[in-house]
C-alpha positions as CSV (number, residue, x, y, z in Angstrom):
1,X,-59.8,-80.9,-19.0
2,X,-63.7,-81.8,-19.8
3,X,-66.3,-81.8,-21.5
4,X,-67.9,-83.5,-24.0
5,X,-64.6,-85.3,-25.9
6,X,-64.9,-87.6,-29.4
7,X,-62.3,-89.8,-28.2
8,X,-61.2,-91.5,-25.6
9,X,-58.5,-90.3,-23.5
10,X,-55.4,-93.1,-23.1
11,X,-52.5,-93.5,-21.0
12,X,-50.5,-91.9,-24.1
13,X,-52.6,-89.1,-24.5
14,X,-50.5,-86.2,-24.7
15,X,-51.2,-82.5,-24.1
16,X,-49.5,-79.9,-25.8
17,X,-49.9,-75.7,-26.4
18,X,-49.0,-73.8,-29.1
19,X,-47.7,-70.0,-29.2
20,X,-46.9,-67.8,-31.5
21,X,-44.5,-66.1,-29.7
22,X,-41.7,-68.1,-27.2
23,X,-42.9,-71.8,-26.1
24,X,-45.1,-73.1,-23.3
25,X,-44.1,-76.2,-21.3
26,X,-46.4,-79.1,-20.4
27,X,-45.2,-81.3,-17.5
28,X,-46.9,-83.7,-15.1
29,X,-49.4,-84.4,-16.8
30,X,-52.3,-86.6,-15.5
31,X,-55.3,-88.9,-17.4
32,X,-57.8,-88.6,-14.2
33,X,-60.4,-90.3,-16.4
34,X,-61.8,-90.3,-19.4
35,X,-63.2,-87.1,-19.2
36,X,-60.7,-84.8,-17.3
37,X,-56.6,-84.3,-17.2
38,X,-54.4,-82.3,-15.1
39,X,-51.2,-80.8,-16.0
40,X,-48.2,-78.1,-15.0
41,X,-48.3,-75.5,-17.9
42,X,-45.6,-73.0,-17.5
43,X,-45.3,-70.5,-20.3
44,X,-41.7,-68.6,-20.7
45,X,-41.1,-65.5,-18.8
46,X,-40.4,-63.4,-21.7
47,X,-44.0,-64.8,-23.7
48,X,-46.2,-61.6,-23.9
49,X,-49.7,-61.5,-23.5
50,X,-50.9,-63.8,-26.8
51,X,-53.6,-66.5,-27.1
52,X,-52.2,-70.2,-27.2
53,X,-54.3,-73.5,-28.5
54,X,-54.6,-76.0,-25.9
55,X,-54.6,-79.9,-27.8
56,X,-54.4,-83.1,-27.2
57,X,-53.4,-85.4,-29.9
58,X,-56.6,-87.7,-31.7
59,X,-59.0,-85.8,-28.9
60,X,-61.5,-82.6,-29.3
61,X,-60.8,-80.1,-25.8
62,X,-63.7,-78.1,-25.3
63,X,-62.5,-76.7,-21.9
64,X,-59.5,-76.1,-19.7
65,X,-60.4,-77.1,-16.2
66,X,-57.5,-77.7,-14.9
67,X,-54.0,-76.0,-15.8
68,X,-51.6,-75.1,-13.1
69,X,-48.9,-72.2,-13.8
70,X,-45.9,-70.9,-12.8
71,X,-43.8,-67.9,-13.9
72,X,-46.4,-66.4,-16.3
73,X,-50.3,-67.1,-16.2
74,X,-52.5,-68.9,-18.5
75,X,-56.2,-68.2,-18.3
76,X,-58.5,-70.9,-17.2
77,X,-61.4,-69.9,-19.3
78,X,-64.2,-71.4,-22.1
79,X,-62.6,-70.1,-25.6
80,X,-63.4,-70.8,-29.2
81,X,-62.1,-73.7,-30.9
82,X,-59.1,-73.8,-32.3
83,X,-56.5,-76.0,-34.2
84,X,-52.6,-76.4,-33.6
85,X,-50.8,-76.0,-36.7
86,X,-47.9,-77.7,-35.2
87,X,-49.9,-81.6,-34.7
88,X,-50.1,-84.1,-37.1
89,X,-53.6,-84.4,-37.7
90,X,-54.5,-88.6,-36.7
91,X,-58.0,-88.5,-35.3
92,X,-58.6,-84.7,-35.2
93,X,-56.5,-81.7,-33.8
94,X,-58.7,-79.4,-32.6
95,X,-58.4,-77.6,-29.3
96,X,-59.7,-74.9,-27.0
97,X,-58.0,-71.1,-27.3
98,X,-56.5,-69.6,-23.7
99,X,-55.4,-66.6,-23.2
100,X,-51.8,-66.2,-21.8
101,X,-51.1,-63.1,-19.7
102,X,-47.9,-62.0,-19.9
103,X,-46.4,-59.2,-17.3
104,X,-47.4,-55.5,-19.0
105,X,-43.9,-53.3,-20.3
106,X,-43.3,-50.7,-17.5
107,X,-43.2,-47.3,-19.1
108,X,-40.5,-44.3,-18.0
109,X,-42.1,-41.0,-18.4
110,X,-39.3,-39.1,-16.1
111,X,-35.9,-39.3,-14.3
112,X,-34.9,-36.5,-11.9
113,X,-32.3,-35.4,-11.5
114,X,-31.3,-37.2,-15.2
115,X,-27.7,-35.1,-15.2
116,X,-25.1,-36.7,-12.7
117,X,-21.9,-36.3,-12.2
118,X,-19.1,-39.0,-12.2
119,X,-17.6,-39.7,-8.7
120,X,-20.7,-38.6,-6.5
121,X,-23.8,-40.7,-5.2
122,X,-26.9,-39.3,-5.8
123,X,-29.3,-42.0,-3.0
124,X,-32.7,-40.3,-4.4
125,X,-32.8,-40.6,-7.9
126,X,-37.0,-40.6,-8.8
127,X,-37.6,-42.6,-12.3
128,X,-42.0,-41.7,-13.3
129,X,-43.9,-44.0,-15.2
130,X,-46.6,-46.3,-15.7
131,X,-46.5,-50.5,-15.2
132,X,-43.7,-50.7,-12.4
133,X,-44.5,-53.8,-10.1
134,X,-44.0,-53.0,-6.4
135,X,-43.2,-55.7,-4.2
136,X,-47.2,-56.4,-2.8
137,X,-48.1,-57.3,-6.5
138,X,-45.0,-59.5,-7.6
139,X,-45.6,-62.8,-8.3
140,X,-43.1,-65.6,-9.6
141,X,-44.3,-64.8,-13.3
142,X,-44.1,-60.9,-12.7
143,X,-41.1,-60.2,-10.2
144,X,-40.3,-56.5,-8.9
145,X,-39.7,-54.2,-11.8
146,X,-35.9,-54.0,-12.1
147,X,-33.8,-51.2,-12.9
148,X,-30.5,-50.8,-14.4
149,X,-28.4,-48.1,-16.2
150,X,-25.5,-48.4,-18.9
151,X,-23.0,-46.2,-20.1
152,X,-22.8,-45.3,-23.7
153,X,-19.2,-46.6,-23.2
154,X,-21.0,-50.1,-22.8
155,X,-20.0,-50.1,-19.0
156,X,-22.4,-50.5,-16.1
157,X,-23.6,-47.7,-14.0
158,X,-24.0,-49.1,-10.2
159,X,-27.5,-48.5,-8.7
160,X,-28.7,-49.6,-5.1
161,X,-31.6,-49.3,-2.7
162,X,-34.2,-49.5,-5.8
163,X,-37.5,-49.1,-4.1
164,X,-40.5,-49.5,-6.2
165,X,-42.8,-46.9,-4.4
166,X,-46.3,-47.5,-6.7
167,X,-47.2,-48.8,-10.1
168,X,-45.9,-44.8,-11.2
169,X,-42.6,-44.4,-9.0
170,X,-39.2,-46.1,-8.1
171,X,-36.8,-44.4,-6.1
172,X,-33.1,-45.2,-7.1
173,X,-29.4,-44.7,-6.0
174,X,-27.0,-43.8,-8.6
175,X,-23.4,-43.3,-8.5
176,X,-21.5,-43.2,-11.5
177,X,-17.8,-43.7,-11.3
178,X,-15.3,-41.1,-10.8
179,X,-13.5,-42.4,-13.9
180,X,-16.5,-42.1,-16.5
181,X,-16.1,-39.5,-19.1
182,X,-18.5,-37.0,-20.0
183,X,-21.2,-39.4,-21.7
184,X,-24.9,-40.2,-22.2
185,X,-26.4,-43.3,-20.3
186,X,-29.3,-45.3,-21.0
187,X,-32.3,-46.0,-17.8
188,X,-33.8,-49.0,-17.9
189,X,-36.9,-50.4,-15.9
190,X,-38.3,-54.0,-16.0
191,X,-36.1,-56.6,-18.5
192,X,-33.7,-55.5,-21.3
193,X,-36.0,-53.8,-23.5
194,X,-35.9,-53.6,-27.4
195,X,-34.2,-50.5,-29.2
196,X,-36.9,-46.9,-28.8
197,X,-38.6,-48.8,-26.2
198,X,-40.4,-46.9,-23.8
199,X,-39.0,-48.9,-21.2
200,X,-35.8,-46.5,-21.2
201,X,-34.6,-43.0,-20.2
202,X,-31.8,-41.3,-21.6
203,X,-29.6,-39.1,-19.0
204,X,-26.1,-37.6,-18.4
205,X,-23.3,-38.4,-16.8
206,X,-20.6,-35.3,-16.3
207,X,-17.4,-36.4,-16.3
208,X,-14.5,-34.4,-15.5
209,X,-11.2,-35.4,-17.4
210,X,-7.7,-33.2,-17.7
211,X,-6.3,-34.3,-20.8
212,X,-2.7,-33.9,-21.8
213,X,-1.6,-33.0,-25.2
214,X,0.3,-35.9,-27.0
215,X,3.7,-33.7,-27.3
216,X,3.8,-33.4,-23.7
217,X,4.4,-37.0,-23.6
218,X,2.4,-38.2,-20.6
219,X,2.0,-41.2,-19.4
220,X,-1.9,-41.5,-20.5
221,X,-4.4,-39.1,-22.3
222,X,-6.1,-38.2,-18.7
223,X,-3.9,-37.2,-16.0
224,X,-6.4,-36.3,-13.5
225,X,-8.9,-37.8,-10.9
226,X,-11.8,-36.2,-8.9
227,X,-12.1,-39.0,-6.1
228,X,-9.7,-37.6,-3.7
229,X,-7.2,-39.9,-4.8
230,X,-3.5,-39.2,-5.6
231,X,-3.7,-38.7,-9.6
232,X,-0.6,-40.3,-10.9
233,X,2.4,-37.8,-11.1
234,X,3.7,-36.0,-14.5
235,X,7.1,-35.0,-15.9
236,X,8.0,-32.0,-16.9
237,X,10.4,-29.4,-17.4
238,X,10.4,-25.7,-16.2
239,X,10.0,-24.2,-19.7
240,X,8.3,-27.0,-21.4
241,X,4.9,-26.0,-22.7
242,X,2.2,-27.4,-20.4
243,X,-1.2,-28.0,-22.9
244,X,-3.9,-29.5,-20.9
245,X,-7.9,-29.6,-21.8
246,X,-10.8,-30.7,-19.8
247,X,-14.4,-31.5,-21.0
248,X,-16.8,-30.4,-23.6
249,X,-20.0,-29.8,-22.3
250,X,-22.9,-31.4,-23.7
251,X,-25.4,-30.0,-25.8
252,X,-28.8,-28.1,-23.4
253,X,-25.9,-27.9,-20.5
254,X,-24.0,-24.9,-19.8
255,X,-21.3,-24.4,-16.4
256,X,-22.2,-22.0,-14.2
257,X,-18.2,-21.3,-13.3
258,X,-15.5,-23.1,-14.5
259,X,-11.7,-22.3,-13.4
260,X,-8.4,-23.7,-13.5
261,X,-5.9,-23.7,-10.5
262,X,-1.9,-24.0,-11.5
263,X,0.4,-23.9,-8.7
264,X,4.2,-22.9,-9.1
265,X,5.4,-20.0,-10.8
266,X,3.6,-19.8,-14.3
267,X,3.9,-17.3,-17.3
268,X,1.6,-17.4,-20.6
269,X,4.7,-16.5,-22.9
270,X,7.9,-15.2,-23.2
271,X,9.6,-14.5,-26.5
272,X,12.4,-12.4,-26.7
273,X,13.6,-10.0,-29.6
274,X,15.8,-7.1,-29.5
275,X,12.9,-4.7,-29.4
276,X,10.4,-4.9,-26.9
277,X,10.2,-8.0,-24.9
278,X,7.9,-8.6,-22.2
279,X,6.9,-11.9,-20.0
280,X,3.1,-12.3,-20.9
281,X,1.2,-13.1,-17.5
282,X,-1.1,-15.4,-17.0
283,X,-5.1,-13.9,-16.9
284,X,-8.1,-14.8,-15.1
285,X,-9.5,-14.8,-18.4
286,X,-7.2,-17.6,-19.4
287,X,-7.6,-20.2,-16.4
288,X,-11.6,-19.9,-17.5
289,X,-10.6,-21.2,-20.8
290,X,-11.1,-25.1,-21.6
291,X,-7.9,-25.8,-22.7
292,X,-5.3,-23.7,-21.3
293,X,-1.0,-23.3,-22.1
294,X,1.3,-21.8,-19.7
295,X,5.2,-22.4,-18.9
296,X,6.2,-22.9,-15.2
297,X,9.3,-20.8,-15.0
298,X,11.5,-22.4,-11.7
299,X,13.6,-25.4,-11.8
300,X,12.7,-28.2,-9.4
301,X,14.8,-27.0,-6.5
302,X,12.9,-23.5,-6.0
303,X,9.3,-24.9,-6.0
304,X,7.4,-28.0,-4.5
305,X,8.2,-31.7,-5.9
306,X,4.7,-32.3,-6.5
307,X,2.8,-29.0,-8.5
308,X,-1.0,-29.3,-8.4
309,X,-3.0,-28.7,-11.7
310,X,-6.8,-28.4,-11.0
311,X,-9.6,-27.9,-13.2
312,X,-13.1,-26.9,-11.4
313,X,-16.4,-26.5,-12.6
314,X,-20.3,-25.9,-11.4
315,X,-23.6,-27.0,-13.0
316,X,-26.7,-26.3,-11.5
317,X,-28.6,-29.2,-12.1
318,X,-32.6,-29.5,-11.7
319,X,-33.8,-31.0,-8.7
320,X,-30.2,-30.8,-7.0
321,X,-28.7,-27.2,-6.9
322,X,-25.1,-26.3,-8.0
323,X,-23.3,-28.9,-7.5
324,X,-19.6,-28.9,-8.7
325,X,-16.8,-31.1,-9.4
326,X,-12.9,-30.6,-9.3
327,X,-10.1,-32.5,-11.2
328,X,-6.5,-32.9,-10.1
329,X,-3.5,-33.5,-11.9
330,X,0.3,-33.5,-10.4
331,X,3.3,-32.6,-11.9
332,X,7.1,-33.0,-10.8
333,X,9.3,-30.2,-12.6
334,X,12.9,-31.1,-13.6
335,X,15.3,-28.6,-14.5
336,X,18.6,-27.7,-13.8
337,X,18.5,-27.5,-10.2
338,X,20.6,-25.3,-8.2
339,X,23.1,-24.1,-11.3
340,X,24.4,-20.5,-11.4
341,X,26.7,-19.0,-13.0
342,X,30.6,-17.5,-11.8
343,X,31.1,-13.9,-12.3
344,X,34.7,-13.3,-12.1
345,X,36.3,-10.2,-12.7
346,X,39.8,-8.9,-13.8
347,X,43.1,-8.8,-11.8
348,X,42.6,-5.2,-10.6
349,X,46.3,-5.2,-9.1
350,X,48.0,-5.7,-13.1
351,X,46.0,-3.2,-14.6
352,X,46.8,-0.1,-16.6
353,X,43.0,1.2,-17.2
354,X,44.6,3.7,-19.4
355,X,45.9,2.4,-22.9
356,X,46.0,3.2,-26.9
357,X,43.5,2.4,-29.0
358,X,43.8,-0.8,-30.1
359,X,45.3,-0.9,-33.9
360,X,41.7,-2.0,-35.6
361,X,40.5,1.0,-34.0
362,X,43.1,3.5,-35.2
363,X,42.2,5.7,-38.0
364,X,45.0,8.1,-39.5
365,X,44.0,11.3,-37.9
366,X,42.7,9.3,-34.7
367,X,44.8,7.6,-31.8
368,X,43.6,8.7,-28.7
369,X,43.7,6.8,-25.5
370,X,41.1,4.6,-23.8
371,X,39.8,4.3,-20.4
372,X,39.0,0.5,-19.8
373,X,37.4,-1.6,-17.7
374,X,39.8,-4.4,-18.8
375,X,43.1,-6.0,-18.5
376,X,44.4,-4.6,-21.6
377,X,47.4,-2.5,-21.9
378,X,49.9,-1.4,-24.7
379,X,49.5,0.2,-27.6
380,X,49.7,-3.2,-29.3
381,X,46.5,-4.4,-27.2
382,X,44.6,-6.9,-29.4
383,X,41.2,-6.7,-30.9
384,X,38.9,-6.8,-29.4
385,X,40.6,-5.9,-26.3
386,X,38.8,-8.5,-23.9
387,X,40.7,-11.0,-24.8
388,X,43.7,-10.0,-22.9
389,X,43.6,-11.6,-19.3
390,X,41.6,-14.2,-17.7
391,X,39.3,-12.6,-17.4
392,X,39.6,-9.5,-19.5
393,X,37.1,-7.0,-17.8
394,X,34.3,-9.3,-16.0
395,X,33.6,-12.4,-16.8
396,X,30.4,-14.7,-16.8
397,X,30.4,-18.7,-16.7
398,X,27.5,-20.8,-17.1
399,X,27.8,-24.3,-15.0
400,X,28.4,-27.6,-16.8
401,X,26.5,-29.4,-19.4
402,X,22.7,-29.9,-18.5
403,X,19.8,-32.0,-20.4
404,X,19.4,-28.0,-22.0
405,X,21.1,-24.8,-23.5
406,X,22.3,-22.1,-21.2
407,X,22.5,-18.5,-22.7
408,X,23.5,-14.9,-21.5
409,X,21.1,-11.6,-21.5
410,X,22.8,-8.5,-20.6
411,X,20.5,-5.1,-19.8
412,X,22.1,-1.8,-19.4
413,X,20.4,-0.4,-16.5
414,X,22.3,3.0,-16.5
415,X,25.3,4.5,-17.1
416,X,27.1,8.0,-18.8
417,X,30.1,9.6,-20.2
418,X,30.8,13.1,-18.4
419,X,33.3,15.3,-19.6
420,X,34.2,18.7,-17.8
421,X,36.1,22.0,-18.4
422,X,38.3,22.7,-15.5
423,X,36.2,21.1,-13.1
424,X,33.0,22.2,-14.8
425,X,30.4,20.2,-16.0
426,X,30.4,20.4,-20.0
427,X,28.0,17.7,-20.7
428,X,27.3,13.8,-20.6
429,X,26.4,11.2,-22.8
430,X,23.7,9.7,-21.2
431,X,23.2,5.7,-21.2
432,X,19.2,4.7,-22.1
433,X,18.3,1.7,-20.3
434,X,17.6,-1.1,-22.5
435,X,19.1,-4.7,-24.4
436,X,23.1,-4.7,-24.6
437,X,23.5,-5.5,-27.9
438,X,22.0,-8.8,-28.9
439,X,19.8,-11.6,-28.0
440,X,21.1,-13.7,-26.4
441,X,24.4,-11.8,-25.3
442,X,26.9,-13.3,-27.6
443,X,29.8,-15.1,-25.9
444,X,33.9,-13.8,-27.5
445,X,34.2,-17.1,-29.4
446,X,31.6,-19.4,-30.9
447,X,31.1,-22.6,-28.5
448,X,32.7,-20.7,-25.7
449,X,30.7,-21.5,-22.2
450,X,31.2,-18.0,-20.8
451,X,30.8,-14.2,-21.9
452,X,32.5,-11.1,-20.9
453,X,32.3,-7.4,-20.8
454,X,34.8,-4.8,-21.1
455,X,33.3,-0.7,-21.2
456,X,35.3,1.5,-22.7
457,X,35.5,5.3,-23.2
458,X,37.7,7.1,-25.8
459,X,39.6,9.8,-23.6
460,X,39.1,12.1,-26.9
461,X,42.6,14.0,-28.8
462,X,41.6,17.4,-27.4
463,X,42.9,19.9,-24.7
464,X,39.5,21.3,-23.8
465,X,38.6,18.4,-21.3
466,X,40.1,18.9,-17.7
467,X,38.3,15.3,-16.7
468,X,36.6,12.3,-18.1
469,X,34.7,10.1,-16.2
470,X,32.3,6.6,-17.0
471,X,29.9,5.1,-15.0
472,X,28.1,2.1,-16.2
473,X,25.4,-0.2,-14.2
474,X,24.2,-3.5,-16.0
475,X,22.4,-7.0,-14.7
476,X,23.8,-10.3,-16.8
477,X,21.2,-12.9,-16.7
478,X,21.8,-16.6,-17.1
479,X,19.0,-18.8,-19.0
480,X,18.3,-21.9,-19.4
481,X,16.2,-24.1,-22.4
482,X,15.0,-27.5,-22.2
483,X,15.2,-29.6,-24.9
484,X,11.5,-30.3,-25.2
485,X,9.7,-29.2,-28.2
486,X,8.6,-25.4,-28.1
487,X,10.2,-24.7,-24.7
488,X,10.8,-21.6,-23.9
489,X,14.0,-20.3,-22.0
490,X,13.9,-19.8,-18.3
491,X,15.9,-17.2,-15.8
492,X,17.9,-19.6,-13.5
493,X,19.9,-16.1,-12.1
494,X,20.9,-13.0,-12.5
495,X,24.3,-10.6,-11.0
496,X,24.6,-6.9,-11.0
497,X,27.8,-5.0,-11.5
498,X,28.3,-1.0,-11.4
499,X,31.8,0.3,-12.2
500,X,32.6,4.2,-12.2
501,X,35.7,5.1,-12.7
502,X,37.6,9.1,-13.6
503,X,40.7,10.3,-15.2
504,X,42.4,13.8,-15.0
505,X,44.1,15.8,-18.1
506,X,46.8,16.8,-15.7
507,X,48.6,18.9,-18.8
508,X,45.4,20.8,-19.3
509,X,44.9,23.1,-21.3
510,X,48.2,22.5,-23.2
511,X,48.3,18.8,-23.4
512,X,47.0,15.8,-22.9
513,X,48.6,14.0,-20.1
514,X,45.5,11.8,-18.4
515,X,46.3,10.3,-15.0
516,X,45.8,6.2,-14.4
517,X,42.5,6.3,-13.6
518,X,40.9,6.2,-10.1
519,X,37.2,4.5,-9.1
520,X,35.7,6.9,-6.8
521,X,33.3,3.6,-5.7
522,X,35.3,0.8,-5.0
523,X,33.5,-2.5,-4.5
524,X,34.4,-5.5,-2.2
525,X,38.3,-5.3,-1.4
526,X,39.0,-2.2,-3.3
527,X,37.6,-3.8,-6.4
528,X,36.5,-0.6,-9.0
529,X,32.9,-3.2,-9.7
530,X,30.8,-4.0,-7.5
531,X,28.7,-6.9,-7.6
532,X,25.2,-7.9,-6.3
533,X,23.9,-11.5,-7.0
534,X,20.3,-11.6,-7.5
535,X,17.4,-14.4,-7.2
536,X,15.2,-14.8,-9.8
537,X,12.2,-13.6,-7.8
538,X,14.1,-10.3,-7.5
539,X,12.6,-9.3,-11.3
540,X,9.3,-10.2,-12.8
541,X,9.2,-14.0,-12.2
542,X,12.7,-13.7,-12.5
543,X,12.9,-12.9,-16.4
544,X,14.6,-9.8,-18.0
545,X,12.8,-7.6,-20.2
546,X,13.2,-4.5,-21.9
547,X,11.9,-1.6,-24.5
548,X,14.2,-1.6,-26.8
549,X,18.2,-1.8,-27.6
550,X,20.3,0.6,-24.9
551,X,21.1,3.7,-26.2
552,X,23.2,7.0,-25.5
553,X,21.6,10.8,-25.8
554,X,23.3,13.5,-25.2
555,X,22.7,16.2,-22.3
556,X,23.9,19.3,-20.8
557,X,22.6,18.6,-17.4
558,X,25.2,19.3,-14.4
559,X,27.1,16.6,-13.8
560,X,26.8,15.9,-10.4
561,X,23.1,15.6,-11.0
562,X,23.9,12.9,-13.7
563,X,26.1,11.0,-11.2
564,X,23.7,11.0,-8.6
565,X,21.0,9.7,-11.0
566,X,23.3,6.8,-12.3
567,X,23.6,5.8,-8.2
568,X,20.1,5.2,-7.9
């Protein structure tokens, strides 16, 4: 320092500079003579650009010669005179002002491409702006303009190969993690900035998340990854309502497509009544949805251990293209495995198909015969008649207990009551297709674990008839119901059984003298029913449905036509 001092400059002279803003350290410093000292001033790296007094206790400065600097600059240049506030005054405190130049606040003007989407690398992100140092113009007080990007989540985004091209560019990679959510994130060049500054640029990050409703009981909320990755696998049972959602999209950003892909066997819905009943199929319209439902309908042993769940959707972002990411979930189905149920029917060789009407049947003017498919005989049979043998007509037995309800659904599928005069077709009762009954097909006895079916025709008190035959077709289905919350039942199989069977008034006209009756289709081993066991992929993913109750209309249509149609 020189120039023209009041004082005289002593071994304990001290020099000191004051700031409004941060603090500037004075080291090593050196009384080269009366007229002139040396010293290290190093102002902090965060000190903007701001003027700063330059003293020295009991002495006058008029000029800064000498001032050497490091991290940030201080000007070497003749300024007005000024007085530290912070010094005692002893013999005077007036100094010199300098200007301190701090490094200029880098601007961001532009980020492109600003929407990104977790799990992918994107090497050539371009940030615009003004007051970015490039590597030729850094110095230890102004460094390469840094960048870095945080999540709204508070998490880090990792960036590489940050080039600063010019004053005006910096070339960036970014690659959010496959795990982020859907979420804003905050650019940032040079050193943390204040809130609003200009030193930041808000983009996007797409995330891509299936979610699993809380009743499913899932492990975690997010199921799903879109790195590739095994996502971890998900319990369920066939049945069991499956509610999954993916992202919302943010405000300004729209999917170009957006699909989900379920594996397995799926239905929308299935409720049964005893009028129309339907299984609702699963649309296209419905795997474009954001949140989706759907039942898988086959226990684990008829489909893959591991069921894939994806959700996929495209964005075309600016300055990139359609680009599109894919979510994965997995799912292990439980159920009850390979159950079925035991058909069983009656012991043909003890049977007297033709018997009285059981007393809670009789009326006073009425006791005509029946022709049964049941091992019932007497007139003191018991009601109702299937009761009598093990099993009384056909039987059906669901397998042992399961961690679920099993249940019975029987459809008609065809079937008619012909009658003739001396070998000539009078007329039929014809069987309409539809629900036997109730739903579910109720078992004999509450609690009981099987159901059974016995047709019957009355063999009416009349000489007119000459023959009476019955033909009846019909599918039992077994179901099953988890015990989850809103499950829904499932088919596990199904059997078919046809009887036909015909008796002969061998007194007619005079009398009624009906023959034991003789099955003009005999089944396996002579057995009047025949049975077919069917798969569940043999009906509409394996479920029953139907129009309505089954019914009976009559017709006057030959008979042999009628017989021929119940074949079919």
């Amino acid at each position: 320092m020189g120039g023209d001092p009041k004082g005289i400059y002593c071994t304990q002279t001290q020099v000191s500079i004051g700031v409004d803003t941060g603090s500037v350290t004075v080291s090593n410093v050196n009384i080269v003579s009366t007229t002139e000292i040396t010293a290290t001033v190093t102002p902090d790296a965060s000190d903007p650009t701001e003027t700063a007094c330059v003293t020295a206790p009991g002495m006058t400065v008029y000029m800064v010669v000498k001032a050497p600097t490091s991290a940030m600059s201080a000007a070497s240049a003749a300024g007005s005179v000024c007085t530290d506030p912070n010094i005692e005054p002893i013999y005077g405190n007036k100094g010199i002002r300098v200007q301190i130049i701090g490094c200029s606040a880098p601007t961001i003007t532009d980020v492109k491409p600003s929407t990104w989407f977790a799990g992918k690398t994107y090497d050539s992100v371009v940030i615009k702006g003004t007051g970015f140092i490039t590597k030729e113009k850094a110095t230890d007080a102004c460094p390469v303009t840094p960048v870095s990007i945080t999540a709204a989540d508070g998490s880090t985004v990792p960036v590489s190969n940050v080039n600063v091209e010019s004053k005006t560019k910096i070339t960036v990679g970014v690659a959010p993690l496959a795990s982020d959510p859907t979420e804003s994130a905050t650019v940032t060049a040079g050193i943390t900035p204040a809130v609003n500054s200009t030193q930041t640029y808000t983009a996007q990050i797409l995330g891509n998340q299936i979610q699993c409703d809380p009743s499913m009981n899932c492990t975690q909320p997010v199921i799903s990854t879109t790195d590739g990755s095994g996502p971890p696998v998900q319990q369920a049972d066939v049945g069991q309502p499956i509610i999954l959602s993916s992202l919302q999209m943010p405000e300004g950003i729209k999917a170009t497509s957006a699909a989900w892909t379920v594996g397995g066997t799926k239905i929308a819905g299935y409720n049964p009544t005893t009028g129309p009943t339907k299984v609702t199929r699963l649309t296209e319209d419905d795997l474009k949805n954001k949140d989706i439902t759907f039942y898988w309908v086959y226990p684990n042993s008829a489909i893959p251990v591991a069921i894939p769940v994806t959700y996929r959707y495209c964005v075309d972002i600016p300055g990139v293209g359609n680009q599109c990411s894919t979510a994965t979930a997995s799912f292990d189905l439980t159920g009850p495995g390979d159950a079925q149920m035991t058909t069983e029917p009656y012991d043909r060789l003890n049977v007297d198909m033709i018997v009285d009407k059981p007393p809670c049947l009789d009326t006073p003017d009425d006791s005509d015969p029946y022709l049964y498919y049941a091992n019932a005989s007497g007139s003191d049979a018991p009601c109702p008649i299937a009761v009598i043998g093990n099993p009384s007509g056909i039987k059906f037995t669901q397998p042992a207990s399961s961690n679920g309800t099993y249940s019975f659904v029987q459809l008609i599928t065809s079937g008619n009551k012909t009658t003739y005069i001396s070998g000539n077709s009078k007329g039929a009762y014809i069987t309409t297709p539809g629900l036997d009954g109730k739903y579910p097909y109720p078992p004999l006895n509450p609690g009981d674990e099987y159901v059974s079916d016995s047709p019957d025709v009355p063999l009416v008190d009349t000489t007119i008839y000459s023959q009476i035959s019955r033909t009846f077709s019909a599918n039992m289905f077994l179901m099953w119901k988890s015990s989850k919350t809103g499950a829904i039942p499932v088919p596990i199989g199904s059997q078919k059984w046809y009887f036909k069977a015909s008796t002969k008034n061998s007194g007619y006209p005079s009398s009624q003298e009906w023959t034991q009756p003789v099955t003009d289709y005999a089944g396996k081993d002579g057995d009047p029913v025949d049975y077919i066991k069917t798969a569940p992929r043999q009906q509409p993913y394996g479920y029953p449905i139907w129009k309505s109750l089954a019914g009976r209309v009559w017709s006057t249509t030959n008979a042999n036509e009628i017989d021929q149609e119940d074949e079919q």
